[in-house]
Backbone as CSV, one residue per row, in Angstrom:
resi,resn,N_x,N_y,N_z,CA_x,CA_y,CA_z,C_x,C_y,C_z
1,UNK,-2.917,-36.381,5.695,-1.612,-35.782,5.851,-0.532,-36.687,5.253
2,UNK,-0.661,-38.086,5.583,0.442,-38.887,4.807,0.368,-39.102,3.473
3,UNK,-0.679,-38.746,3.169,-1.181,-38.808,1.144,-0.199,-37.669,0.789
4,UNK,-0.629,-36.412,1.406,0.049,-35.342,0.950,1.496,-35.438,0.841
5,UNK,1.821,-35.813,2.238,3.539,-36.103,2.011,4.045,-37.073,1.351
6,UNK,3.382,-37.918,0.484,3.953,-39.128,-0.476,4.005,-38.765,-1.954
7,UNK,2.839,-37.752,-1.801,2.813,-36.946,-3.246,3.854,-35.834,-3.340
8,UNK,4.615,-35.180,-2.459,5.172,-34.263,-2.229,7.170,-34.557,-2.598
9,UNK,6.770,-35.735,-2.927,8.204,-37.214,-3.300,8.186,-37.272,-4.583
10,UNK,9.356,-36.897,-4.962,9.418,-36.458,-6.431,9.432,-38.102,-6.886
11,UNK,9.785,-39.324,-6.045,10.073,-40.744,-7.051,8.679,-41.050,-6.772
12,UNK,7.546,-40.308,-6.382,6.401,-41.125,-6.602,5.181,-40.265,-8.006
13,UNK,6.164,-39.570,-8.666,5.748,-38.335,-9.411,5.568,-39.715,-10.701
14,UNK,4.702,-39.448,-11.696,4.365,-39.793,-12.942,4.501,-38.885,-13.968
15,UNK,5.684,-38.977,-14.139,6.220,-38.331,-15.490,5.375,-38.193,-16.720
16,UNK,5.070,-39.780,-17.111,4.653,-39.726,-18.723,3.197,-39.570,-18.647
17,UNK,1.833,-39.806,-17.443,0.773,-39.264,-17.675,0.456,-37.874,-16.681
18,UNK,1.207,-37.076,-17.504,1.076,-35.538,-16.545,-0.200,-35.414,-16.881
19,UNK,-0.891,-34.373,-16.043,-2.379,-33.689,-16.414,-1.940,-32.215,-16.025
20,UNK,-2.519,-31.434,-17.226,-2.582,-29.699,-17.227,-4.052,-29.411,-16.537
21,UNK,-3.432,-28.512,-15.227,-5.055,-28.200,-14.533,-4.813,-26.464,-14.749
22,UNK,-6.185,-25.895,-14.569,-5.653,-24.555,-14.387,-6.125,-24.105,-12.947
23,UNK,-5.136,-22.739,-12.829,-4.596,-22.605,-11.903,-5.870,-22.200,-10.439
24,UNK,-5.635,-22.373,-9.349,-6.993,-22.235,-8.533,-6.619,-20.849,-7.937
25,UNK,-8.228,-20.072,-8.119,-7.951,-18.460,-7.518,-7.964,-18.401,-6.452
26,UNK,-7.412,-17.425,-5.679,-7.670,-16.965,-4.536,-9.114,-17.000,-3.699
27,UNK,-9.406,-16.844,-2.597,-11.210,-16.330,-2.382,-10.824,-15.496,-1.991
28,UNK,-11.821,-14.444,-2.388,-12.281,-13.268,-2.216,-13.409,-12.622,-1.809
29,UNK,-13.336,-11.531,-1.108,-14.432,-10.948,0.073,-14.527,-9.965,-0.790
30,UNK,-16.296,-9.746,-0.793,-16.855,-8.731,-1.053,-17.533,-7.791,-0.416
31,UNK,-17.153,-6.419,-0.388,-17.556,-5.020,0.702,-18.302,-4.529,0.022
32,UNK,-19.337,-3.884,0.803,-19.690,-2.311,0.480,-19.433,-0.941,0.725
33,UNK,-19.050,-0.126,0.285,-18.174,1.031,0.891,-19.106,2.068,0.733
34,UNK,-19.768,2.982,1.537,-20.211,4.465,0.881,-19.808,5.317,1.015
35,UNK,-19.419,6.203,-0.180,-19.003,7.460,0.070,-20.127,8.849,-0.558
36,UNK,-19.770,9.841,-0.198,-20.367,10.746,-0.856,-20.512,10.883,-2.105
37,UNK,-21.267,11.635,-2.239,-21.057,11.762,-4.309,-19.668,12.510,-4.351
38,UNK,-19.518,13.802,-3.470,-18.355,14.312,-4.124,-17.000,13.763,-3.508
39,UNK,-16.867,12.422,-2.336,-15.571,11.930,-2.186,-15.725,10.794,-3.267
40,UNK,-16.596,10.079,-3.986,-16.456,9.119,-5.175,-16.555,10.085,-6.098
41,UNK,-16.498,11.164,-6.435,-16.013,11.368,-7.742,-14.524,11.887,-7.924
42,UNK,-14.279,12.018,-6.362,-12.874,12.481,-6.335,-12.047,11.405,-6.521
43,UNK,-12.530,10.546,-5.644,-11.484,8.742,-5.976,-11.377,8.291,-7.445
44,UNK,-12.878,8.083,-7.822,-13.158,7.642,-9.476,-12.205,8.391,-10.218
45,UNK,-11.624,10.066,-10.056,-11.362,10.487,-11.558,-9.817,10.402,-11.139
46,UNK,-9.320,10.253,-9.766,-8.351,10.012,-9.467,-7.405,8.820,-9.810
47,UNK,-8.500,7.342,-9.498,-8.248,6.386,-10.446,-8.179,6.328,-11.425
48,UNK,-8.802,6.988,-12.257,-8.890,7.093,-14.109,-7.501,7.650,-14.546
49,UNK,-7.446,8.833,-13.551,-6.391,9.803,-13.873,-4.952,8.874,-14.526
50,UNK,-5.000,7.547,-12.575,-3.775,6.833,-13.125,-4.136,5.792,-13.743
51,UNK,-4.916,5.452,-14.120,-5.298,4.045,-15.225,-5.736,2.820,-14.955
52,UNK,-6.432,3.066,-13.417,-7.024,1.688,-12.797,-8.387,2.168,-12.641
53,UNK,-8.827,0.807,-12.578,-10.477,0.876,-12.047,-10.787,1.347,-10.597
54,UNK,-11.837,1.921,-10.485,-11.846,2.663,-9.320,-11.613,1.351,-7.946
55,UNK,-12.802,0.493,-8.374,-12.475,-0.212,-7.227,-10.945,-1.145,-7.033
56,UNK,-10.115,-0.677,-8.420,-8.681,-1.958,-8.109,-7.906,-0.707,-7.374
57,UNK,-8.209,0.719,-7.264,-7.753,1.762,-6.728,-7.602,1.749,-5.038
58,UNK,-9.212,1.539,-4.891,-9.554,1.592,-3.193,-9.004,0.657,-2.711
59,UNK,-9.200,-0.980,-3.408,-8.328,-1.896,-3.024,-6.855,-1.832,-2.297
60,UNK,-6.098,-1.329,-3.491,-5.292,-1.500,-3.447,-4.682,-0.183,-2.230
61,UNK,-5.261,0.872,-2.205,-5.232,2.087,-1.181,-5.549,1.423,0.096
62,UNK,-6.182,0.875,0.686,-6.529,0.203,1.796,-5.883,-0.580,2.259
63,UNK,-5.089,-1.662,1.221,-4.314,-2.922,1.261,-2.548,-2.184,1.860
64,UNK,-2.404,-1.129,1.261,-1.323,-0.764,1.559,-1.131,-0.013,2.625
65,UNK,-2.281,0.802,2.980,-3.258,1.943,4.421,-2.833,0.772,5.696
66,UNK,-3.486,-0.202,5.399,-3.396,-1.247,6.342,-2.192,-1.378,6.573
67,UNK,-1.413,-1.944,5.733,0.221,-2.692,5.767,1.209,-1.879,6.140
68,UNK,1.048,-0.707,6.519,1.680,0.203,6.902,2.909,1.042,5.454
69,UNK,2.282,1.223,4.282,3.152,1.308,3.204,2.599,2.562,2.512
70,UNK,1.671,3.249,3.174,1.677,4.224,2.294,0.660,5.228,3.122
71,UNK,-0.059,6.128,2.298,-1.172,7.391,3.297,-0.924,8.051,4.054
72,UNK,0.125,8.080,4.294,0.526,9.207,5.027,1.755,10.184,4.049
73,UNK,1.352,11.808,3.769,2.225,12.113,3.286,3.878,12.284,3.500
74,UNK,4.814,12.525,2.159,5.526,12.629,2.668,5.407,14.303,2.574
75,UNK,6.472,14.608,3.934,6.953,16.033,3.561,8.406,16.180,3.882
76,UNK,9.128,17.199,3.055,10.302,17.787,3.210,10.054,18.949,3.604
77,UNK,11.549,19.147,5.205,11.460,21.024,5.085,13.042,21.426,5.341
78,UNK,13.047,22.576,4.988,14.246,23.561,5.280,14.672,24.934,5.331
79,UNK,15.474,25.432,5.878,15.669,26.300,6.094,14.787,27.002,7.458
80,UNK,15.004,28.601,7.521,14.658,29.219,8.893,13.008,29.332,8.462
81,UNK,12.654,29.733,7.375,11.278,30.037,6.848,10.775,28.322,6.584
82,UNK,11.491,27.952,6.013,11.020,26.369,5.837,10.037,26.460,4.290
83,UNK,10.663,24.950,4.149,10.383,24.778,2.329,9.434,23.684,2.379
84,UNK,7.718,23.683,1.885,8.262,22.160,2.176,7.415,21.363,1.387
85,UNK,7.250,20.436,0.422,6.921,19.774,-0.542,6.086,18.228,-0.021
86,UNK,4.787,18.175,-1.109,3.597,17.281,-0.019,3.851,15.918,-1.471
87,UNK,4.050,15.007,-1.759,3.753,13.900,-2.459,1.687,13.828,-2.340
88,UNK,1.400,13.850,-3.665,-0.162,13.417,-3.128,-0.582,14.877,-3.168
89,UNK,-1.956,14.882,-2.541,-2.588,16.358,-1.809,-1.840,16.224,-0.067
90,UNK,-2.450,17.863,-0.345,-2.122,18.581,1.051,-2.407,17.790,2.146
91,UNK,-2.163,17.228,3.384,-2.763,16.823,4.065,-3.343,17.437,4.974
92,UNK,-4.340,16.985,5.770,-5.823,17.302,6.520,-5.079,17.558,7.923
93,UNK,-4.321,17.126,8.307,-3.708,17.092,9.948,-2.097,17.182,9.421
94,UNK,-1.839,18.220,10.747,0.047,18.158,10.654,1.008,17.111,11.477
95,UNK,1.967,16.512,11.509,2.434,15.609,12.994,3.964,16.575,12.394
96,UNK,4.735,16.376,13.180,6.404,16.338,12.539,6.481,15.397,13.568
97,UNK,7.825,14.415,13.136,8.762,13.802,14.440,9.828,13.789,13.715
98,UNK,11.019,13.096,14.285,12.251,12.438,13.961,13.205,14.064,14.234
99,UNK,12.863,15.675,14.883,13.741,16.066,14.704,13.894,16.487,16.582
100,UNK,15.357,16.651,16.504,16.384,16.674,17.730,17.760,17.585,17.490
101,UNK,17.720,17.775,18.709,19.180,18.913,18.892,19.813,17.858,19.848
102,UNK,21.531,17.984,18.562,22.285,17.607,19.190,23.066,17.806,20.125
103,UNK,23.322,19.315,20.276,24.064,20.079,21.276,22.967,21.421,21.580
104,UNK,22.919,21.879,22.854,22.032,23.109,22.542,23.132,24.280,21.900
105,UNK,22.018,24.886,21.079,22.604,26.295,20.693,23.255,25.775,19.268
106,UNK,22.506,24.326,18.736,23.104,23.731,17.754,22.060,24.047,16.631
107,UNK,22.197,23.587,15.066,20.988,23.197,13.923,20.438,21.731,14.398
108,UNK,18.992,21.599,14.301,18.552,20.282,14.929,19.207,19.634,13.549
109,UNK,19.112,18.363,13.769,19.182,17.068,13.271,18.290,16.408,12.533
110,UNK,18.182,15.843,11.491,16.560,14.961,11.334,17.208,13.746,11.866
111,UNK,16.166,12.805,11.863,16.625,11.529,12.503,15.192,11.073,11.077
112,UNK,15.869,9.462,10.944,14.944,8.739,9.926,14.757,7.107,10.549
């Protein structure tokens, strides 16, 4: 620990014999995932579609699934019949929240 913090001191730095290292990767975990033939060919051409490799696809779908940043659609609605537009495909299950009446006998509100 005290090596580290003496090196971490720019007046104990050696200017004139620098050394070029390259850079150290990350580690990385390797999965196995199975899917069906026809949910991997749906992912695969889906990935292709947008220009990544399938698996930098799932990756990255999972990474964000997790982090709370994405997979769930969005939807918009309006009016008495209601309008309402899906980002993505249709989704499999319905939820609504965020809407409320402000006064009764009022138009609800969205809330965000």
């Amino acid at each position: 620990m005290r090596k580290e913090r003496e090196l971490e001191k720019s007046e104990n730095w050696d200017f004139t014999q620098s050394e070029v290292k390259q850079p150290v990767k990350a580690s990385r975990v390797v999965v196995s995932v199975a899917f069906r033939r026809d949910e991997f060919a749906l992912v695969s051409e889906y990935a292709e579609r947008i220009g990544k490799k399938t698996s930098e696809f799932i990756r990255e779908a999972a990474v964000q699934k997790a982090g709370g940043q994405g997979g769930e659609p969005l939807v918009y609605g309006s009016g008495s019949g209601g309008t309402s537009w899906w980002i993505e495909q249709m989704p499999t299950t319905t939820r609504t929240s965020g809407t409320r009446l402000e006064e009764p006998n009022k138009t609800p509100a969205m809330t965000y």
